[in-house]
PDB file with SEQRES, HELIX, SHEET and CRYST1 records, atoms N, CA, C and O in Angstrom:
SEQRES   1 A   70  UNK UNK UNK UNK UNK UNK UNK UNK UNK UNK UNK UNK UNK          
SEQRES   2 A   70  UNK UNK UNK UNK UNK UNK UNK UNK UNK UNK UNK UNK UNK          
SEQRES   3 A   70  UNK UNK UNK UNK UNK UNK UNK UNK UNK UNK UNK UNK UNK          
SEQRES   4 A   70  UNK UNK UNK UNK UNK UNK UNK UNK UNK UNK UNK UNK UNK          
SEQRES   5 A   70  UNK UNK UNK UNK UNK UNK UNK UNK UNK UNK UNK UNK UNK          
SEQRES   6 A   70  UNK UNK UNK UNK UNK                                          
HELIX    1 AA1 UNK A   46  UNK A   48  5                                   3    
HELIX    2 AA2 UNK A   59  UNK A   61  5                                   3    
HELIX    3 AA3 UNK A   66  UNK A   68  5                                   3    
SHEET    1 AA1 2 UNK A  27  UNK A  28  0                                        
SHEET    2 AA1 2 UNK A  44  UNK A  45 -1                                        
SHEET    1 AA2 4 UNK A  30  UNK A  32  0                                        
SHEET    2 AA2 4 UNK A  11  UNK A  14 -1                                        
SHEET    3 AA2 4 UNK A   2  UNK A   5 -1                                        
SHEET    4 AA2 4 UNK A  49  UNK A  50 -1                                        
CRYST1    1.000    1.000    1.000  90.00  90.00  90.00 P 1           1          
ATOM      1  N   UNK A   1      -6.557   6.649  -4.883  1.00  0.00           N  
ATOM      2  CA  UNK A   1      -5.123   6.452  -4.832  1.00  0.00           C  
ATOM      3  C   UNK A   1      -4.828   5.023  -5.253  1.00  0.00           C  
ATOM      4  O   UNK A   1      -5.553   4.135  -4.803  1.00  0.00           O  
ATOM      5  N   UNK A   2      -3.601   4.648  -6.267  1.00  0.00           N  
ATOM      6  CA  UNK A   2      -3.359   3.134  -6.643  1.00  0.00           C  
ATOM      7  C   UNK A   2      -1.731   3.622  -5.882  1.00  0.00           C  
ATOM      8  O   UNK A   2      -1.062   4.627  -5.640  1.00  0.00           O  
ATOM      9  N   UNK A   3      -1.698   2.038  -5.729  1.00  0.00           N  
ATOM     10  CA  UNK A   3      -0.353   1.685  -5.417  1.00  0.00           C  
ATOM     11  C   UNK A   3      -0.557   0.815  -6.189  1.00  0.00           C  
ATOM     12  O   UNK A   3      -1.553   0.511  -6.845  1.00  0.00           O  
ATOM     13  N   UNK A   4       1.429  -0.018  -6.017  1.00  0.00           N  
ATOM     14  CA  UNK A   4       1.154  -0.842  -7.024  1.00  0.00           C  
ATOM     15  C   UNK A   4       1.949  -2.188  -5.757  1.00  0.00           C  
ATOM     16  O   UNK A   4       2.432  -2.000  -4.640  1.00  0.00           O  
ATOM     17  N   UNK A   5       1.803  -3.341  -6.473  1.00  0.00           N  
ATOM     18  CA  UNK A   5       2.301  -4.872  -5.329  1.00  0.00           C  
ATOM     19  C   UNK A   5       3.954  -4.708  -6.014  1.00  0.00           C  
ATOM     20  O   UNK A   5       4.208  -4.542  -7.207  1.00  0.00           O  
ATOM     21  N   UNK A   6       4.779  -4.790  -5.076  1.00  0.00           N  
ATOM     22  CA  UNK A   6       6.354  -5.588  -5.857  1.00  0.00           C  
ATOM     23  C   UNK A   6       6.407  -6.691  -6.493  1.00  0.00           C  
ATOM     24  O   UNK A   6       7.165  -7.029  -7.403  1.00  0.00           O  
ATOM     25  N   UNK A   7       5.276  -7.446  -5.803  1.00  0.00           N  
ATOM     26  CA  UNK A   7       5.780  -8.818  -6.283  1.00  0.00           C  
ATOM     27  C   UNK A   7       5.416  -9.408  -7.712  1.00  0.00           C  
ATOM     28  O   UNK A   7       6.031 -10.093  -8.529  1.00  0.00           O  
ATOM     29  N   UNK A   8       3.981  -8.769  -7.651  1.00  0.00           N  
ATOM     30  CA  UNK A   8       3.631  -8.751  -9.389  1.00  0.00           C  
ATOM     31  C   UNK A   8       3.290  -7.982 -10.060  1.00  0.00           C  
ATOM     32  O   UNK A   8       2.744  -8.367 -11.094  1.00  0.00           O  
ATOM     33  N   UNK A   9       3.393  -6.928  -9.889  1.00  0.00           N  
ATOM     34  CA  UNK A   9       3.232  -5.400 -10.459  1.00  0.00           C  
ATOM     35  C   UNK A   9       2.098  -4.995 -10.551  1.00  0.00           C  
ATOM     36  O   UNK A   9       2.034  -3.946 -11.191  1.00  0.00           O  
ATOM     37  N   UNK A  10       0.774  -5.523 -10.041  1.00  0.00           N  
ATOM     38  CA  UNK A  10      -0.375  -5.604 -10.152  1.00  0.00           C  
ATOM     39  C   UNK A  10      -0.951  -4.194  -9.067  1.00  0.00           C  
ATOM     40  O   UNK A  10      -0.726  -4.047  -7.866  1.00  0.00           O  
ATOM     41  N   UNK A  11      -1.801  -3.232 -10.072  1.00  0.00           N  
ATOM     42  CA  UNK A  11      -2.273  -2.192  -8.979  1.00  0.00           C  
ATOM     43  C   UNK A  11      -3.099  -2.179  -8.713  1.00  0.00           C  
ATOM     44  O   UNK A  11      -4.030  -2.503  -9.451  1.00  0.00           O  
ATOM     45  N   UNK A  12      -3.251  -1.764  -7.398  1.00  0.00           N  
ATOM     46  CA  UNK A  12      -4.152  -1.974  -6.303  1.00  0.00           C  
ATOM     47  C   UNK A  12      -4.842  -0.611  -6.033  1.00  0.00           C  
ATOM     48  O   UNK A  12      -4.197   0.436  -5.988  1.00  0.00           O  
ATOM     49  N   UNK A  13      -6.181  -0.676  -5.856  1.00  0.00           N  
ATOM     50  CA  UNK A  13      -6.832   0.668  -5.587  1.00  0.00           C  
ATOM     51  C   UNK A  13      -6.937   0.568  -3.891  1.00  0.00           C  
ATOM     52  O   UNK A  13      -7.362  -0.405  -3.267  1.00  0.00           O  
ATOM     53  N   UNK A  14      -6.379   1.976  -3.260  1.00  0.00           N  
ATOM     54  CA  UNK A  14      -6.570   1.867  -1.893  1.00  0.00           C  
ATOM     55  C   UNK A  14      -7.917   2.385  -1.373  1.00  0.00           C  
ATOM     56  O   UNK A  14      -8.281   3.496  -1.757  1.00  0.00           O  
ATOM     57  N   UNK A  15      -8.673   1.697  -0.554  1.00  0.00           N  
ATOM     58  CA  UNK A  15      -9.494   2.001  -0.255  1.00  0.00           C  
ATOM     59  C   UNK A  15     -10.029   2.850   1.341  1.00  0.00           C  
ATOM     60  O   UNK A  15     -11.018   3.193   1.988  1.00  0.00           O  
ATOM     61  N   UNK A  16      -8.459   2.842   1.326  1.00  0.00           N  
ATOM     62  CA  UNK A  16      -8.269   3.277   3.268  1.00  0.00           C  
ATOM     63  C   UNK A  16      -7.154   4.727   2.999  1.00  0.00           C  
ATOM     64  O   UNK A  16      -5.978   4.707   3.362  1.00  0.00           O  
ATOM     65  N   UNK A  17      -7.592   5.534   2.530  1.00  0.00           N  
ATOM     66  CA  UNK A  17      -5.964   6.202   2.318  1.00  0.00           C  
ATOM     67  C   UNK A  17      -5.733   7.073   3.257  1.00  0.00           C  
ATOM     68  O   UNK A  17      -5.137   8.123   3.019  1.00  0.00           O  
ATOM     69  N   UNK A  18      -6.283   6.671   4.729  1.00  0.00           N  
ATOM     70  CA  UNK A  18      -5.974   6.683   6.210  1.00  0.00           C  
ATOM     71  C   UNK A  18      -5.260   5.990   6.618  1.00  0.00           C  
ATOM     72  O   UNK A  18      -4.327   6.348   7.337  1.00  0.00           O  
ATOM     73  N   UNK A  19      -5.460   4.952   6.324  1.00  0.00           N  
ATOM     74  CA  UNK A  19      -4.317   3.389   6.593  1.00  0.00           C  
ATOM     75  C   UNK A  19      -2.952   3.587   6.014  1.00  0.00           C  
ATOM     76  O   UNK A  19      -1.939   3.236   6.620  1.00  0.00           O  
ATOM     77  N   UNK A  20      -2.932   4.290   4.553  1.00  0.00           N  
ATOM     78  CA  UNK A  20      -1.700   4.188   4.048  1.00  0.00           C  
ATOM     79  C   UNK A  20      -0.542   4.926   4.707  1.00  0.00           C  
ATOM     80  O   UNK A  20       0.658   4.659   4.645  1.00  0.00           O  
ATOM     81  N   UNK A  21      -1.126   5.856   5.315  1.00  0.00           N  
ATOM     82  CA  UNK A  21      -0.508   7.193   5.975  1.00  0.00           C  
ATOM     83  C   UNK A  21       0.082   7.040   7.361  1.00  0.00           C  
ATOM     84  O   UNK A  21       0.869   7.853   7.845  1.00  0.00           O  
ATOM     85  N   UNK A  22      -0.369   5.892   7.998  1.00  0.00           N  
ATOM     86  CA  UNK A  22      -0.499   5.796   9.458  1.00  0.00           C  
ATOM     87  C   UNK A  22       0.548   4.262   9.694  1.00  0.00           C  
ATOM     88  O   UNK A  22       0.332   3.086   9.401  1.00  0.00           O  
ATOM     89  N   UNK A  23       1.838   5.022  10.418  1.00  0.00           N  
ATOM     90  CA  UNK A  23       2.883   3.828  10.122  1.00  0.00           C  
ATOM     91  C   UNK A  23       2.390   2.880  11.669  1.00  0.00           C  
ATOM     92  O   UNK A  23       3.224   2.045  12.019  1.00  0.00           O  
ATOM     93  N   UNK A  24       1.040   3.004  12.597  1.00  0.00           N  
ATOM     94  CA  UNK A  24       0.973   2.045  12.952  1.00  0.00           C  
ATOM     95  C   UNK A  24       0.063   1.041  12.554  1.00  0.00           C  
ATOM     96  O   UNK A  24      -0.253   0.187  13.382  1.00  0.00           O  
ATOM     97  N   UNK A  25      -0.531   1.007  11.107  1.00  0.00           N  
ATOM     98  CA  UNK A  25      -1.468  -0.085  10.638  1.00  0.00           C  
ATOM     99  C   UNK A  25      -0.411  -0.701   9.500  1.00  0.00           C  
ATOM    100  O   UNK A  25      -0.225  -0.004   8.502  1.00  0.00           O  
ATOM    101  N   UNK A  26       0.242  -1.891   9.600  1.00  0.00           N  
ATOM    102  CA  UNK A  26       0.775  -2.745   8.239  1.00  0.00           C  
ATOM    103  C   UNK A  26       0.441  -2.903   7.354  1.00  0.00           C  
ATOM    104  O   UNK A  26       1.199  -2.880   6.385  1.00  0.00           O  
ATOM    105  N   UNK A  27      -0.768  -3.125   7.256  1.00  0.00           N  
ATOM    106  CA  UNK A  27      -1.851  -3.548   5.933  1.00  0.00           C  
ATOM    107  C   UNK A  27      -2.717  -2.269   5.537  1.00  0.00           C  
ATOM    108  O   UNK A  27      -2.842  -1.298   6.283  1.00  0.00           O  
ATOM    109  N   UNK A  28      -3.136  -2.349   4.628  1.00  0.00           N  
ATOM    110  CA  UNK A  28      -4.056  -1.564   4.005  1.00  0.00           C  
ATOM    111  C   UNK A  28      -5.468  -2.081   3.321  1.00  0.00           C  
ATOM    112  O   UNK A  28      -5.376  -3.145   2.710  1.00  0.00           O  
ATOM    113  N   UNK A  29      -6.252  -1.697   3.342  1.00  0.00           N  
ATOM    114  CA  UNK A  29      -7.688  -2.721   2.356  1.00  0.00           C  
ATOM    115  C   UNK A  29      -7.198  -1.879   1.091  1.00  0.00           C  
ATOM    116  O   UNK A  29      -6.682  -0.762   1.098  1.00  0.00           O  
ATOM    117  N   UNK A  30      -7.551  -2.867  -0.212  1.00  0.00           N  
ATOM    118  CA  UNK A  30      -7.909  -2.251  -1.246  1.00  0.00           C  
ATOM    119  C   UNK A  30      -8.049  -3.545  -2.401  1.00  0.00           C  
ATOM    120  O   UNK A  30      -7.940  -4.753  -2.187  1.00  0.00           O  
ATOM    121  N   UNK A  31      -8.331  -2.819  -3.712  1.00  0.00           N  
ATOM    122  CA  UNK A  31      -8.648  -4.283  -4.561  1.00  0.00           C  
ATOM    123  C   UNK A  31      -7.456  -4.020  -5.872  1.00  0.00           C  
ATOM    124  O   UNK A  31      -6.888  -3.053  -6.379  1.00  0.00           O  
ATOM    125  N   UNK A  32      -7.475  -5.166  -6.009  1.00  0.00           N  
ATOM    126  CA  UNK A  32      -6.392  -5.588  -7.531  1.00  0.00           C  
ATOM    127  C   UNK A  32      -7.514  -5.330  -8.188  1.00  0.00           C  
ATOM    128  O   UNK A  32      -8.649  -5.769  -8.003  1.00  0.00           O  
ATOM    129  N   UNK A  33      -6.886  -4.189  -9.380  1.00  0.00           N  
ATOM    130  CA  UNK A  33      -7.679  -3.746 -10.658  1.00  0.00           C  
ATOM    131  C   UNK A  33      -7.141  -5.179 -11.658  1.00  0.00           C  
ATOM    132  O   UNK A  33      -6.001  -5.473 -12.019  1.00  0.00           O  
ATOM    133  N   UNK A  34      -8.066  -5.676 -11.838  1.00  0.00           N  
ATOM    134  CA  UNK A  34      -7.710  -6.795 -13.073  1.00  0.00           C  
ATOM    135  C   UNK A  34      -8.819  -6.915 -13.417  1.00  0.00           C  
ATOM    136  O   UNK A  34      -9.741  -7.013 -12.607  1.00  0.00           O  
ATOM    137  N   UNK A  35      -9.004  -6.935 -14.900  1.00  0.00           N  
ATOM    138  CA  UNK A  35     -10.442  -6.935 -15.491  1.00  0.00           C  
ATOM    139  C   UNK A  35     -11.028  -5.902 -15.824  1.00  0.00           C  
ATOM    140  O   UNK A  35     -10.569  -4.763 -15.919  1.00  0.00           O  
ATOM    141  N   UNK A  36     -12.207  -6.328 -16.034  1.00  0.00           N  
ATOM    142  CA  UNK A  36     -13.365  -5.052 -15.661  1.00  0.00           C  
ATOM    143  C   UNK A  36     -14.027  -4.855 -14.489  1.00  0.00           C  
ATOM    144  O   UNK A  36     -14.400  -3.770 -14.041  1.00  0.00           O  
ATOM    145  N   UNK A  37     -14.185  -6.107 -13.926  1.00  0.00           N  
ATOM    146  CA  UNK A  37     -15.244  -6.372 -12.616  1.00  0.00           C  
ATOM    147  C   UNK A  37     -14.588  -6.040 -11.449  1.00  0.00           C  
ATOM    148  O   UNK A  37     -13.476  -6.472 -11.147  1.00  0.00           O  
ATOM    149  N   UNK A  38     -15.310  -5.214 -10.728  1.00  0.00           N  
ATOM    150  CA  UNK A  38     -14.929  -4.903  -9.616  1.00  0.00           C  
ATOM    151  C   UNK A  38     -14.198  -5.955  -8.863  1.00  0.00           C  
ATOM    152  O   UNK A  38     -15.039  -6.688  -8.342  1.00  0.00           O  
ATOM    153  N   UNK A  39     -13.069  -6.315  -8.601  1.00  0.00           N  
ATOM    154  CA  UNK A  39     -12.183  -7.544  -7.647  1.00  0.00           C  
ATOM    155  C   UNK A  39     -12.872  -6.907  -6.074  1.00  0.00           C  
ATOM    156  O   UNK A  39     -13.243  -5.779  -5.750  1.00  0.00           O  
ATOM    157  N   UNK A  40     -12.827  -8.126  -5.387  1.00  0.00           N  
ATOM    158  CA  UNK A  40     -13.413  -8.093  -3.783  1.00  0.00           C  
ATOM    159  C   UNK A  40     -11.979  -7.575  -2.861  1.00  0.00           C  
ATOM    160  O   UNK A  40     -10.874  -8.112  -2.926  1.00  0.00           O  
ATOM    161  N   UNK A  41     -12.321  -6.498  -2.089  1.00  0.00           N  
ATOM    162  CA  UNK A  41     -11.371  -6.194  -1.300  1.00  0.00           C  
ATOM    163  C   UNK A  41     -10.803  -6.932  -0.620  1.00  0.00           C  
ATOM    164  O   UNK A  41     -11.479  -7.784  -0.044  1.00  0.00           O  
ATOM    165  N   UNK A  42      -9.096  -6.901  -0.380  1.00  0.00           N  
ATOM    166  CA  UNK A  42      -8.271  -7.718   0.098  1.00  0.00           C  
ATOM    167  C   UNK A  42      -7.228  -7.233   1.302  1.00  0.00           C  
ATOM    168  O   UNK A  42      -6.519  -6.295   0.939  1.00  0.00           O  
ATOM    169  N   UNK A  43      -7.115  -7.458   1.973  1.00  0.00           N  
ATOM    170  CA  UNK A  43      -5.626  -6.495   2.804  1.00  0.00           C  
ATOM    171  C   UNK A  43      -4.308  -6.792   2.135  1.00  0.00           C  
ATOM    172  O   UNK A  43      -4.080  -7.914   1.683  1.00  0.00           O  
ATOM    173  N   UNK A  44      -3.119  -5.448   2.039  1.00  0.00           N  
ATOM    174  CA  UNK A  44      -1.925  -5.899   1.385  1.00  0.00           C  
ATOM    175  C   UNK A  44      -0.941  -5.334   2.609  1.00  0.00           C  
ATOM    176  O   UNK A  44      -0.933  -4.172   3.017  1.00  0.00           O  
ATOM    177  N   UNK A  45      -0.252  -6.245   3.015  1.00  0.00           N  
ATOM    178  CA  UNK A  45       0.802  -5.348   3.814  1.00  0.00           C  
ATOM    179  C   UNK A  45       1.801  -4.447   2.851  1.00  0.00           C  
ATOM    180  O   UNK A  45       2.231  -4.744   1.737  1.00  0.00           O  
ATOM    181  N   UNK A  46       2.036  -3.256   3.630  1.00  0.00           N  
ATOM    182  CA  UNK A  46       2.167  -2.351   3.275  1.00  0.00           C  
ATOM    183  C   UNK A  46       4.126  -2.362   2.492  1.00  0.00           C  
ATOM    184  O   UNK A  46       4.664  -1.799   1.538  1.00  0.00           O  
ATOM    185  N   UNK A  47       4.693  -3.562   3.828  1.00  0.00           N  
ATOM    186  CA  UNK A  47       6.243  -3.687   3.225  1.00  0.00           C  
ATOM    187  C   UNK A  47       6.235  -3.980   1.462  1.00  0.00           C  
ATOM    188  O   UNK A  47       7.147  -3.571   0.743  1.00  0.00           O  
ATOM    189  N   UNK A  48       5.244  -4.623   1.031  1.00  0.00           N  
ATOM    190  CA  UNK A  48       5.087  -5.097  -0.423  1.00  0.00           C  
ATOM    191  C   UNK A  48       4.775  -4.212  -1.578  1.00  0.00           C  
ATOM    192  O   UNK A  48       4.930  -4.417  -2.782  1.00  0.00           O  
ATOM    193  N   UNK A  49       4.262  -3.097  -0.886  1.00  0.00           N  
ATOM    194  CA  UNK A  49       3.495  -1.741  -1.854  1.00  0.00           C  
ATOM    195  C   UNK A  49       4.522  -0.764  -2.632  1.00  0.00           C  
ATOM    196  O   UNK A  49       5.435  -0.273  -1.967  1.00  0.00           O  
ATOM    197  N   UNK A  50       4.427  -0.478  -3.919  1.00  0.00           N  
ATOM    198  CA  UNK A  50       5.354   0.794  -3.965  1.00  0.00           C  
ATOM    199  C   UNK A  50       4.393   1.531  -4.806  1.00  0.00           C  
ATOM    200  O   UNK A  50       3.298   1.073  -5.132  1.00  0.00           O  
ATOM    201  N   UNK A  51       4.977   3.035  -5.245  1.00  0.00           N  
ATOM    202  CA  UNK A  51       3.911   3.482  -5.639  1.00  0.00           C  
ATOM    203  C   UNK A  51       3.884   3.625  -7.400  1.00  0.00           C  
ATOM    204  O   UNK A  51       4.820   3.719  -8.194  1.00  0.00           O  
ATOM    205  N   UNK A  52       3.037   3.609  -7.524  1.00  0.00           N  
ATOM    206  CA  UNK A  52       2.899   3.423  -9.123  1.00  0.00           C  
ATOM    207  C   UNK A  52       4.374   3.226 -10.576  1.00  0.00           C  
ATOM    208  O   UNK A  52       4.602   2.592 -11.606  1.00  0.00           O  
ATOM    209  N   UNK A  53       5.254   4.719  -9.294  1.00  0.00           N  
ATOM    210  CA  UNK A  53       6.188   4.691  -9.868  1.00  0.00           C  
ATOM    211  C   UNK A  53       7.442   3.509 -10.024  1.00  0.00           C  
ATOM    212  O   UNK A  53       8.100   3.298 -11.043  1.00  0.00           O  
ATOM    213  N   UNK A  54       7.536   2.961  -8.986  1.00  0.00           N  
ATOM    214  CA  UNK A  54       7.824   1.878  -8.337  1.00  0.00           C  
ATOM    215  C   UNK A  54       9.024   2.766  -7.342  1.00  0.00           C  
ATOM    216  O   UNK A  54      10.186   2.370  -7.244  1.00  0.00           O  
ATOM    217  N   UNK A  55       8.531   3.954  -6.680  1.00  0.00           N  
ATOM    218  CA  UNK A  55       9.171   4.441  -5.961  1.00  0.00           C  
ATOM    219  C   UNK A  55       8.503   4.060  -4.586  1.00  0.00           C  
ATOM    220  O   UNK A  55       7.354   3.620  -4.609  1.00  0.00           O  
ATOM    221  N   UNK A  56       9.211   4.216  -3.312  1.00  0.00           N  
ATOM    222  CA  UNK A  56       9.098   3.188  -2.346  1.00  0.00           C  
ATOM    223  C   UNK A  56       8.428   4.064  -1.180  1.00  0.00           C  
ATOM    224  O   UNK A  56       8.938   5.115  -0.791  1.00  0.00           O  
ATOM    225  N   UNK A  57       7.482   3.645  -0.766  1.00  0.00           N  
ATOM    226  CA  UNK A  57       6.612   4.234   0.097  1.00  0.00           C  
ATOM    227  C   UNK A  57       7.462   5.335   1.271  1.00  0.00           C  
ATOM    228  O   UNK A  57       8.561   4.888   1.601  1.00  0.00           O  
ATOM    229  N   UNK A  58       7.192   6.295   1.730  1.00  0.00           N  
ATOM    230  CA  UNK A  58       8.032   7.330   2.625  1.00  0.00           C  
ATOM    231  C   UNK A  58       8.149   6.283   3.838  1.00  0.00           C  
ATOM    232  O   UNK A  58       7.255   5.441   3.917  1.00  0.00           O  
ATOM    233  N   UNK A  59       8.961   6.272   4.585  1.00  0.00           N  
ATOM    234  CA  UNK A  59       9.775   5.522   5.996  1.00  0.00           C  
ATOM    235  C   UNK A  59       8.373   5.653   6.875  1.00  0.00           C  
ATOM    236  O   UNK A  59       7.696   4.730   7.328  1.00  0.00           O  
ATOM    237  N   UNK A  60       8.095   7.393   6.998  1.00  0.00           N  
ATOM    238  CA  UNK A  60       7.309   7.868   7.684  1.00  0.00           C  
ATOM    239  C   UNK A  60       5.768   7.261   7.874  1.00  0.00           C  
ATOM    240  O   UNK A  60       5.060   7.649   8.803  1.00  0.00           O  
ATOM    241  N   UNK A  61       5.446   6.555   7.182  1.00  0.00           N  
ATOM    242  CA  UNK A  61       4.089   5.959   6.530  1.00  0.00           C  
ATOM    243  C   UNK A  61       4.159   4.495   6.925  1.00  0.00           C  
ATOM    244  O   UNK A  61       3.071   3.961   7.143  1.00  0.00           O  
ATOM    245  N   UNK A  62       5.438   3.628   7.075  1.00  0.00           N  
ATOM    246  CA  UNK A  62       5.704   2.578   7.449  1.00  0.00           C  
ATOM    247  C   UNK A  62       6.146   1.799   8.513  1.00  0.00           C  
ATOM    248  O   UNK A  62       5.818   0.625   8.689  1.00  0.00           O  
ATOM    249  N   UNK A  63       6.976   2.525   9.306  1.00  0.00           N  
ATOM    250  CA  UNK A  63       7.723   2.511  10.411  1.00  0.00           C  
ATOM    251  C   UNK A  63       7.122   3.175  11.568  1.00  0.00           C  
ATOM    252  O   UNK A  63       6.931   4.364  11.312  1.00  0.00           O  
ATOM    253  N   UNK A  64       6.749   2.841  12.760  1.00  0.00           N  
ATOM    254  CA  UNK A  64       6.068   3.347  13.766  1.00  0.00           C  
ATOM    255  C   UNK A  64       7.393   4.085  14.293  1.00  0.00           C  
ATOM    256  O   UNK A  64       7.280   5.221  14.752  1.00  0.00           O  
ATOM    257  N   UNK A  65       8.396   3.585  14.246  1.00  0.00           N  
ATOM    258  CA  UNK A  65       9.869   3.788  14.800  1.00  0.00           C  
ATOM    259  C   UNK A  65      10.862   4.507  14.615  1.00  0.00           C  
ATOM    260  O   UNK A  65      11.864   4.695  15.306  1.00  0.00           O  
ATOM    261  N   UNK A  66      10.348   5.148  13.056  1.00  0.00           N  
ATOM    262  CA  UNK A  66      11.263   6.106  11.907  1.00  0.00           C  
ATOM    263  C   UNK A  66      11.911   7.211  12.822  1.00  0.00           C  
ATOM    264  O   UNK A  66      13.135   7.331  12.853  1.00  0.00           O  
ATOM    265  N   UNK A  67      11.046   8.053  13.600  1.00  0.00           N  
ATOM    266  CA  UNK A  67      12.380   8.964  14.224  1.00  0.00           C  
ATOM    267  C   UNK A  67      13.041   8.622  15.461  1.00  0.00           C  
ATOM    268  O   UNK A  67      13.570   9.583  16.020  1.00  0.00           O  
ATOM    269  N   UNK A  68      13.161   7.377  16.098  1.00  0.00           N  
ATOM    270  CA  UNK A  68      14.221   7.123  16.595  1.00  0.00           C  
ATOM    271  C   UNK A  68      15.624   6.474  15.925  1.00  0.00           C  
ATOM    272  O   UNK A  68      16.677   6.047  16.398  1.00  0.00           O  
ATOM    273  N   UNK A  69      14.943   6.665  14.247  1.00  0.00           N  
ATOM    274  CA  UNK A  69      16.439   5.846  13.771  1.00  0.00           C  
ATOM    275  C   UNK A  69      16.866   7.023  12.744  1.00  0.00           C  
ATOM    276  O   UNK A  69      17.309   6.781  11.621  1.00  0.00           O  
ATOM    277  N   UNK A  70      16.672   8.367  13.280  1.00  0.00           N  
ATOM    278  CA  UNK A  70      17.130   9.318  12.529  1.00  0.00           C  
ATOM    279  C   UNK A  70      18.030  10.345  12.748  1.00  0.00           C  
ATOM    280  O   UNK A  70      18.299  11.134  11.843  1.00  0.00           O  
TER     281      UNK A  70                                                      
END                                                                             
């Protein structure tokens, strides 16, 4: 699974795609594809992630809190 960063459009391979799913972990491990060489895994909080499309991660995935504000 790639997501991609907002801030520099740079995609990220997830390496937890347990983490991504689970709105009580913020961060996620995974690495910035740049290059050829494998990049060293990094944590990205998750508010920064969108997905490839630059469509915006589900509430449900982010928010520990989502159905009390529904």
């Amino acid at each position: 699974m790639f997501l991609k960063s907002k801030k520099d459009g740079a995609l990220i391979k997830v390496l937890d795609a347990e983490a991504v799913i689970n709105p009580m972990k913020p961060t996620i491990s995974g690495r910035i594809q740049d290059g050829q060489e494998e990049q060293d895994p990094e944590e990205f909080d998750k508010a920064n992630l969108t997905f490839p499309s630059d469509e915006n991660l589900p509430q449900c995935w982010t928010d520990p809190d989502y159905q009390s504000s529904l």
